[in-house]
C-alpha positions as CSV (number, residue, x, y, z in Angstrom):
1,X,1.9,31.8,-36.1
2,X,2.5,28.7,-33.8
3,X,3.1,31.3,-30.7
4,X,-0.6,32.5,-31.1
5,X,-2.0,29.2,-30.5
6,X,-2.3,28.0,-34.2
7,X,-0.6,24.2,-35.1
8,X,1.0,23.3,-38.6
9,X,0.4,20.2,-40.6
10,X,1.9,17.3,-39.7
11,X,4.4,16.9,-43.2
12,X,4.8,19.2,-46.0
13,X,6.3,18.7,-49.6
14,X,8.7,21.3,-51.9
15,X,5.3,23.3,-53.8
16,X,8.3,24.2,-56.9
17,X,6.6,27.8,-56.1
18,X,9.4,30.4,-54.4
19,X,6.3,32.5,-53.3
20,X,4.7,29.3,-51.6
21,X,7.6,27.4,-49.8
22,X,6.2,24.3,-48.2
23,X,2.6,23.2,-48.2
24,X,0.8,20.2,-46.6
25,X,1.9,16.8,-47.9
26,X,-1.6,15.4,-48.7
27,X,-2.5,18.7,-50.7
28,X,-3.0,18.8,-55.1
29,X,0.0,21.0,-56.4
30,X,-1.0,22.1,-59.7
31,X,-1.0,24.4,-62.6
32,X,-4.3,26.8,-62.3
33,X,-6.1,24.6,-64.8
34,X,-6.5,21.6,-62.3
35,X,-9.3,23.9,-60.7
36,X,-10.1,27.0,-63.0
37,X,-11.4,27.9,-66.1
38,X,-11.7,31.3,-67.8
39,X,-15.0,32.3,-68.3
40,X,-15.7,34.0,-71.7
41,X,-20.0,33.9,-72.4
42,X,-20.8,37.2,-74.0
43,X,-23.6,39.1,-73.3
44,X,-25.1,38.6,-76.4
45,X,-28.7,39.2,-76.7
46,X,-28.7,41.4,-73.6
47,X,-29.1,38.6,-71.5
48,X,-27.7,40.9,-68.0
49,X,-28.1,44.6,-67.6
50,X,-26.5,44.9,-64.2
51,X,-23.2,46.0,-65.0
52,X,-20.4,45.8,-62.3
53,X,-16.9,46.7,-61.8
54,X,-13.8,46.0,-59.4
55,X,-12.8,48.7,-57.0
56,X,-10.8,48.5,-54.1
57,X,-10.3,44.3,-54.4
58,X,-14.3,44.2,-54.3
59,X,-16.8,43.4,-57.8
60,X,-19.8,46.2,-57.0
61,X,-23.0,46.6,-59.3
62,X,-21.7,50.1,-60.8
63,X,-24.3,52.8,-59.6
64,X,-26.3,54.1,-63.0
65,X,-26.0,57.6,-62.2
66,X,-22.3,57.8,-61.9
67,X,-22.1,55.1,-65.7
68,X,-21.0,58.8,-67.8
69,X,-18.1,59.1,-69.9
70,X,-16.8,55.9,-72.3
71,X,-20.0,54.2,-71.8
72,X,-20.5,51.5,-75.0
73,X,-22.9,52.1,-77.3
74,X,-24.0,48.7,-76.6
75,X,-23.7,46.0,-73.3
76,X,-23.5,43.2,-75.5
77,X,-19.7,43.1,-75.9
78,X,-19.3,42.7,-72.4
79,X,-19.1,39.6,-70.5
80,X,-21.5,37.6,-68.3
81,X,-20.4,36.9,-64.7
82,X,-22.1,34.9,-62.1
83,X,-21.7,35.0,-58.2
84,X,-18.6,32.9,-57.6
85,X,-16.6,34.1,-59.9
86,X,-13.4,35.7,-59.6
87,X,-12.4,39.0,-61.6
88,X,-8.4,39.4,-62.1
89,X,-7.7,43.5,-64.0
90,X,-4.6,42.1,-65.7
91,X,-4.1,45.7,-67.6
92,X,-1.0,47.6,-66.9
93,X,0.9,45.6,-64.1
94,X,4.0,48.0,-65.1
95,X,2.9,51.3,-64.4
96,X,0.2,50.5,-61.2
97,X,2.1,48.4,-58.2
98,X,-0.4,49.5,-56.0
99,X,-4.6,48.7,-56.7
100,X,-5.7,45.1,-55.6
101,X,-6.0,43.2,-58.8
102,X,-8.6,40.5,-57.9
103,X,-12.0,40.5,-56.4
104,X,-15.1,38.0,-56.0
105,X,-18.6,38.5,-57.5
106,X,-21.8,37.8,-55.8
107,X,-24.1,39.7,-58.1
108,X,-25.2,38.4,-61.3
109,X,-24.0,41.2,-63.6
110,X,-21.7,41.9,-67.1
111,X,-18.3,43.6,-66.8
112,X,-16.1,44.7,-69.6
113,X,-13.9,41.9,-71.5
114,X,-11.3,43.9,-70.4
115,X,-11.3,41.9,-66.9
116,X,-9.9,37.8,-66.8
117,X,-13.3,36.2,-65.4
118,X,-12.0,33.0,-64.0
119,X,-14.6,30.2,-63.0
120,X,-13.9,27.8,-60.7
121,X,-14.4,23.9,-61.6
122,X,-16.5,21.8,-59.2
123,X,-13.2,20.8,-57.0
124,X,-12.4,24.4,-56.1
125,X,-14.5,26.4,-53.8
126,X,-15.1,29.9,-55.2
127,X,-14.2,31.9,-52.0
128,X,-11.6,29.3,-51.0
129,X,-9.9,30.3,-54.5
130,X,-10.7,34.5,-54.0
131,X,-8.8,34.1,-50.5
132,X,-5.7,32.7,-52.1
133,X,-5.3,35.2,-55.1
134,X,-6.2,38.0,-53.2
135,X,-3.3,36.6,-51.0
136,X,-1.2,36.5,-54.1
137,X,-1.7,39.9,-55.1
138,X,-1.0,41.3,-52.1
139,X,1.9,39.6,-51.8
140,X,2.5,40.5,-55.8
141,X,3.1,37.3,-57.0
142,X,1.3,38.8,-60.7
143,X,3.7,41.1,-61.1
144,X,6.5,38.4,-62.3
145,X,3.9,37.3,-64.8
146,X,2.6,39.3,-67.8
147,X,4.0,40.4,-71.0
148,X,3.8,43.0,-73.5
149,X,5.4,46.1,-73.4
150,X,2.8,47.5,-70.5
151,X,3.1,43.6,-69.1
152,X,-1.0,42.8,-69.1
153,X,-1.9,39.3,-67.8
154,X,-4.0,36.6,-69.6
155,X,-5.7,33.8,-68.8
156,X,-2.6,31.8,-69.7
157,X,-0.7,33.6,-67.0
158,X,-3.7,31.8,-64.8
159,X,-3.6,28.3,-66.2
160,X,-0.2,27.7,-65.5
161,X,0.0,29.6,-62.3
162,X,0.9,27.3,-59.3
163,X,-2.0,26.8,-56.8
164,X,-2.0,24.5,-53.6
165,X,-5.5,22.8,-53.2
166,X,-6.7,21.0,-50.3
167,X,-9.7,18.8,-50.3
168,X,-13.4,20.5,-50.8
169,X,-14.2,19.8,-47.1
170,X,-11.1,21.8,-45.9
171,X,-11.6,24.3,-48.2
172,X,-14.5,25.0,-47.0
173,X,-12.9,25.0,-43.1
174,X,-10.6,27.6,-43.9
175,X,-12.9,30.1,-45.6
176,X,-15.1,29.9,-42.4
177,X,-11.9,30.5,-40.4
178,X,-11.0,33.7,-42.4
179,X,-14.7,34.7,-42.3
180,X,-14.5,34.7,-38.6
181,X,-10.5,35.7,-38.2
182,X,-10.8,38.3,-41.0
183,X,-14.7,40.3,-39.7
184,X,-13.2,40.1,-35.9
185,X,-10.1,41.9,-37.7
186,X,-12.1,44.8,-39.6
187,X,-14.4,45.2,-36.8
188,X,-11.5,46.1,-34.4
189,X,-10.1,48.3,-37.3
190,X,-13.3,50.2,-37.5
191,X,-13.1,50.9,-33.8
192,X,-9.8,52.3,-34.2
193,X,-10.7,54.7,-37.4
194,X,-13.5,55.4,-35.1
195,X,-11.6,56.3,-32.0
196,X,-9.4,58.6,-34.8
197,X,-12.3,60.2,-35.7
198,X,-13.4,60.9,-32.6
199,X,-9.6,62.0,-31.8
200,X,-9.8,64.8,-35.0
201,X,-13.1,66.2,-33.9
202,X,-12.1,66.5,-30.3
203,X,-9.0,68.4,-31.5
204,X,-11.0,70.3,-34.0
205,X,-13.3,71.8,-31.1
206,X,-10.4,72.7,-28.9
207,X,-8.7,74.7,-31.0
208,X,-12.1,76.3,-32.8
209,X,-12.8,77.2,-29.0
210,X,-9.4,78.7,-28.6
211,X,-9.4,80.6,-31.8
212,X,-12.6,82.0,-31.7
213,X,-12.8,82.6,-27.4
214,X,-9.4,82.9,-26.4
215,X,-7.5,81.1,-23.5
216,X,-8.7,83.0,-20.4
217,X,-12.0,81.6,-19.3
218,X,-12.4,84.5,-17.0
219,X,-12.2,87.3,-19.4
220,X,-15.3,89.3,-20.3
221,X,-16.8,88.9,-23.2
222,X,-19.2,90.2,-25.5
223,X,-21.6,88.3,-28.5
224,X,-19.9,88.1,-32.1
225,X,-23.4,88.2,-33.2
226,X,-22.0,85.4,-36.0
227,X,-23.5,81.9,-35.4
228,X,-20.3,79.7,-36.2
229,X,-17.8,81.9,-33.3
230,X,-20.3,82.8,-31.2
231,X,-18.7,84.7,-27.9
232,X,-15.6,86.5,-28.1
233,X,-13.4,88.2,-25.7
234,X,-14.6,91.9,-25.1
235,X,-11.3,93.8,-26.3
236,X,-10.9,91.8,-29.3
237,X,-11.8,93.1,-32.5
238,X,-14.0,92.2,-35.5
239,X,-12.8,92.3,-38.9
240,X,-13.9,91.6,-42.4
241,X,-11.3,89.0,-44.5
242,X,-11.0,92.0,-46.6
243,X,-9.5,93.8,-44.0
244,X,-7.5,91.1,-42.1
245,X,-5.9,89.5,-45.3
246,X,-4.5,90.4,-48.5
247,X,-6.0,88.7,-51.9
248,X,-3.2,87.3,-54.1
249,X,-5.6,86.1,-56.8
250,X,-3.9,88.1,-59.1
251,X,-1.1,85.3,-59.1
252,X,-3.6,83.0,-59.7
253,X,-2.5,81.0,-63.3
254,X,-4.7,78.0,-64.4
255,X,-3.0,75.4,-66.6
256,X,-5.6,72.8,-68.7
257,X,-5.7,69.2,-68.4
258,X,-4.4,68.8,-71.7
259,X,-1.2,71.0,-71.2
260,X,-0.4,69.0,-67.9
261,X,-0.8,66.0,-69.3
262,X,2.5,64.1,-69.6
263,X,4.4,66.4,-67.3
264,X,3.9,65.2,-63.9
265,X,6.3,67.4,-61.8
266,X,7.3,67.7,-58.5
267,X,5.3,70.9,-57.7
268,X,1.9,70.4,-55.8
269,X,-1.0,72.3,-58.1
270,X,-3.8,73.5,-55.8
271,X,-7.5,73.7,-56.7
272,X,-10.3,73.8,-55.4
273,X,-10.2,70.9,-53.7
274,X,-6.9,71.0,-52.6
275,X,-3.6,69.1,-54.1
276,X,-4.7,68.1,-57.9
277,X,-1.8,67.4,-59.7
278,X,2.0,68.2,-59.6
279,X,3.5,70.4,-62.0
280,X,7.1,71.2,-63.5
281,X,7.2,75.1,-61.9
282,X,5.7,77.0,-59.1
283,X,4.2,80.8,-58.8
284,X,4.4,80.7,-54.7
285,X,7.6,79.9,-52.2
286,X,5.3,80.9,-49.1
287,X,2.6,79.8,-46.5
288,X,-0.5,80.9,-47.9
289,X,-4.3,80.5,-46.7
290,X,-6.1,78.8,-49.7
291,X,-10.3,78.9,-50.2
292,X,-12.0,77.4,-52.0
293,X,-14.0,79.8,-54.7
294,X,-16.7,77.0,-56.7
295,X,-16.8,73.5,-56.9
296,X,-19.3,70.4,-55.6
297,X,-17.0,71.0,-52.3
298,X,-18.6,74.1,-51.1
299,X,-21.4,72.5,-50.0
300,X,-19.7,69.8,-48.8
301,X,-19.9,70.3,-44.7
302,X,-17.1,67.4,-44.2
303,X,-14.4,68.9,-46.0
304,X,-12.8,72.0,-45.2
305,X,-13.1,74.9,-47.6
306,X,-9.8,76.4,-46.5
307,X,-6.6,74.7,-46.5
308,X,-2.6,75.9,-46.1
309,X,-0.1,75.6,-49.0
310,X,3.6,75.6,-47.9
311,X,7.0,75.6,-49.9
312,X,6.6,75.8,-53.3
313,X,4.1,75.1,-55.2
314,X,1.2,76.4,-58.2
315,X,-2.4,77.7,-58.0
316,X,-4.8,77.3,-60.4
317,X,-8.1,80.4,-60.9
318,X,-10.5,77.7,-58.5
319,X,-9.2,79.1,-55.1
320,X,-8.6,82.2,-53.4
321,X,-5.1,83.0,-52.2
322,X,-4.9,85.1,-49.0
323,X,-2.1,86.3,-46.9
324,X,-2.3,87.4,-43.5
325,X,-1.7,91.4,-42.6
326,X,-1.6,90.6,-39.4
327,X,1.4,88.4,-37.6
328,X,0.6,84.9,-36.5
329,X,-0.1,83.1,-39.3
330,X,-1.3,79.5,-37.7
331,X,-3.8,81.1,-35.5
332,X,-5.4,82.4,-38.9
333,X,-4.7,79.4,-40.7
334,X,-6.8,77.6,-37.9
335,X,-8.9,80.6,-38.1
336,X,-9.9,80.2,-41.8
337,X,-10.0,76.1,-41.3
338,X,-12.7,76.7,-38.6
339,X,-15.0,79.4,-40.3
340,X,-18.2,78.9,-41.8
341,X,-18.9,80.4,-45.0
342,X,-22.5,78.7,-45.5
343,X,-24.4,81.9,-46.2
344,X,-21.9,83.5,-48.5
345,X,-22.1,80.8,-50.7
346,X,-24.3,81.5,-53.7
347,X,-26.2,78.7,-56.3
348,X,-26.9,75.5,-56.1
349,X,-26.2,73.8,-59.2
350,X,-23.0,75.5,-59.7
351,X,-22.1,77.0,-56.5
352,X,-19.5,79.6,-55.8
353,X,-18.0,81.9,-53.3
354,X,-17.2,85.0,-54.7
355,X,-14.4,87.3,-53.9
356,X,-16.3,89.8,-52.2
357,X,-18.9,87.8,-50.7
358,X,-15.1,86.2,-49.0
359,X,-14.1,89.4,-48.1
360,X,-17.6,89.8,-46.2
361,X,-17.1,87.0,-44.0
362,X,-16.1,88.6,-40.2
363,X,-13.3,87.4,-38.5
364,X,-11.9,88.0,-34.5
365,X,-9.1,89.7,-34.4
366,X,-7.5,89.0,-31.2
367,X,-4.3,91.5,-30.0
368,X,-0.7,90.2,-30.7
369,X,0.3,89.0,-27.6
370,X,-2.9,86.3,-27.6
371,X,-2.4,85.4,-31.0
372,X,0.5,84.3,-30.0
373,X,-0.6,82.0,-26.9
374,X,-3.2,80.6,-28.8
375,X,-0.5,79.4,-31.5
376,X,1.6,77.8,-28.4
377,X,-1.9,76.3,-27.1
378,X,-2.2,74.8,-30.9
379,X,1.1,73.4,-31.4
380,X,1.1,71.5,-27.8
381,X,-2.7,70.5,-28.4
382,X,-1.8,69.3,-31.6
383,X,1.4,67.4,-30.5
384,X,-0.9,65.5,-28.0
385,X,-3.9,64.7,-30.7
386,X,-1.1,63.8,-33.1
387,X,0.7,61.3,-31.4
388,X,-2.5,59.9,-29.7
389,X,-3.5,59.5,-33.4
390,X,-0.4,58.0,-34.4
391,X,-0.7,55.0,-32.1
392,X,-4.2,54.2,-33.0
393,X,-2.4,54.5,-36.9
394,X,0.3,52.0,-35.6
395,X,-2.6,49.7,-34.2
396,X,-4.6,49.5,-37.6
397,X,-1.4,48.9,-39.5
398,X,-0.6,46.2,-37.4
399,X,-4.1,44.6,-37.6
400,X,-3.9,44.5,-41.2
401,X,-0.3,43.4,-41.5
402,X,-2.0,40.3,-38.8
403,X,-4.9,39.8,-41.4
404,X,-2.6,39.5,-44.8
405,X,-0.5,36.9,-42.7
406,X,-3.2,35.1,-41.2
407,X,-4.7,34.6,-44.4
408,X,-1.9,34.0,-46.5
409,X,-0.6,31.5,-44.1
410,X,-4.1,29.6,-44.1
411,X,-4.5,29.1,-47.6
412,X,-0.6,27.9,-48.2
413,X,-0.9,25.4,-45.3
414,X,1.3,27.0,-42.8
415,X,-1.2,27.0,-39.9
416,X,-4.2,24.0,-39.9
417,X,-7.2,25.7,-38.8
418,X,-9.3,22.2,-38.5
């Protein structure tokens, strides 16, 4: 850190901590109780009704229409938190190495006593404490605590855990640092998911253009007299899918819930949506077109309704399976990814897109030769968007490999931001 401008402390001291090293010589090494308490008023009474939850390293009031499923039959086993404190999911450290652990309220609310709620005591500043075990668990410092054979924390894994405090008035310096460091850092991250964005459409125009128009700008061409392609060249055809592509939903075999449960496989299971679980066997060693036939995600206008399945892998009776009868198979893979099936879509509540309402749906057919140009057009277009995108991936990777260092290196007293 010191060749980015930032200065240490003057001395340091052994913290006894192998995840800490060295930390300022004037700061309290102690056990967690010097500075935190565990937090355990019930919501007897129904004192709270705002129930919350941690997600994504964050504590958010839980939206009441999505509260379905195990909900309690009453609130008043759950426990009371206040803004400031800090919410640790302790459950199953053995078999999840990946979710962020800890987060920091600022609602009022009740969570399940399932969560540790930690409180802070008055010489520990609530964010100042969030910003070092959020440090911790990135770093996965909880994972050599726990016990039990699915290794859940407790509040004793807390008490005795070793935290470096500085005073209240420097506490207070480097959570206004972070603030600063760390919004500067996602601000310049959104720019980049932005700019990928922007990268995806871009790509996603130029090869619906080329798809659907062709590569000579000077050929003639005629109206599709369908909306979504618009133009086409004049000696390219029209087709139905049902004439263009072969239905292989015969090979379509669902397998429950129930019966995959427990048998996580190395097979990718399609759905509707895509990739939903893995299973132990496969129907299909082939590049196949899959569509989706009913689901929520047909009237979904950010995620495609077709999508390719390569090597092997299992379908389930949620998507359509097509095959090309025509050579070429990207261009109608990009074909398919493009298309707009809006108006064959039927319901609302339960929508669906039926098998011969599919087959309906009009497709350019463009001769061999240009199917074949357009695919070399796609894979060069491609290469450049990919590795454009790549680089902006590098970047944001980078900037938040910078952010976990900055802040873990000013709450352990390796850079003196005051």
């Amino acid at each position: 850190m010191e060749e980015l401008g930032y200065r240490p402390y003057g001395s340091y001291k052994d913290s006894h901590a192998s995840w800490l090293g060295e930390v300022p010589s004037d700061w309290q090494v102690g056990p967690g109780r010097i500075c935190i308490y565990e937090n355990r008023d019930k919501n007897t009474g129904m004192k709270e009704s705002t129930v919350l939850s941690l997600s994504y390293g964050r504590v958010i009031v839980k939206d009441e229409d999505k509260m379905t499923g195990l909900v309690p039959e009453s609130y008043e086993t759950y426990q009371i938190v206040q803004p400031g404190d800090i919410i640790i999911r302790g459950t199953d450290l053995q078999n999840d190495v990946t979710s962020l652990r800890t987060g920091l309220a600022k609602d009022h609310g009740i969570i399940t006593s399932a969560y540790i709620n930690l409180r802070p005591k008055p010489n520990a500043y609530a964010e100042f404490l969030h910003y070092l075990l959020h440090s911790y668990d990135v770093k996965k410092v909880f994972y050599g605590l726990g016990s039990g054979l699915r290794q859940n924390l407790s509040y004793v894994d807390f008490k005795y855990l070793t935290i470096p405090l500085p005073s209240l008035p420097e506490q207070r310096a480097i959570v206004a640092f972070l603030d600063d460091k760390c919004a500067k850092i996602e601000g310049a991250v959104k720019i980049k998911e932005d700019q990928i964005a922007l990268l995806r459409e871009r790509r996603q125009i130029i090869i619906q253009d080329a798809v659907t128009g062709g590569l000579n700008p000077a050929a003639p061409m005629k109206d599709s007299g369908i909306d979504w392609i618009g133009q086409i060249p004049a000696h390219w055809e029209l087709k139905s899918i049902r004439y263009a592509f072969r239905f292989r939903n015969y090979q379509r075999v669902p397998i429950s819930a129930s019966d995959r449960e427990g048998k996580q496989g190395e097979y990718p299971y399609y759905g509707a949506s895509g990739i939903i679980d893995y299973v132990q066997d496969y129907i299909f060693d082939e590049d196949l077109i899959l569509i989706a036939e009913d689901g929520a995600n047909l009237l979904s206008k950010s995620t495609p309704l077709a999508f390719v399945a390569t090597g092997k892998y299992w379908v389930n009776n949620h998507a359509h399976i097509l095959e090309p009868l025509f050579p070429g198979f990207k261009y109608w893979a990009e074909l398919l990814s493009a298309a707009d099936y809006t108006v064959y879509i039927s319901g609302s509540a339960q929508p669906k897109l039926t098998r011969d309402r599919l087959g309906s749906v009009r497709v350019p057919v463009p001769p061999a030769d240009e199917r074949n140009a357009i695919i070399s057009f796609i894979e060069q277009e491609s290469d450049k968007f990919r590795n454009a995108i790549s680089i902006k991936e590098r970047q944001i990777a980078a900037l938040k490999e910078y952010k976990t260092s900055l802040i873990n290196a000013a709450v352990t007293g390796k850079i003196k931001v005051i």
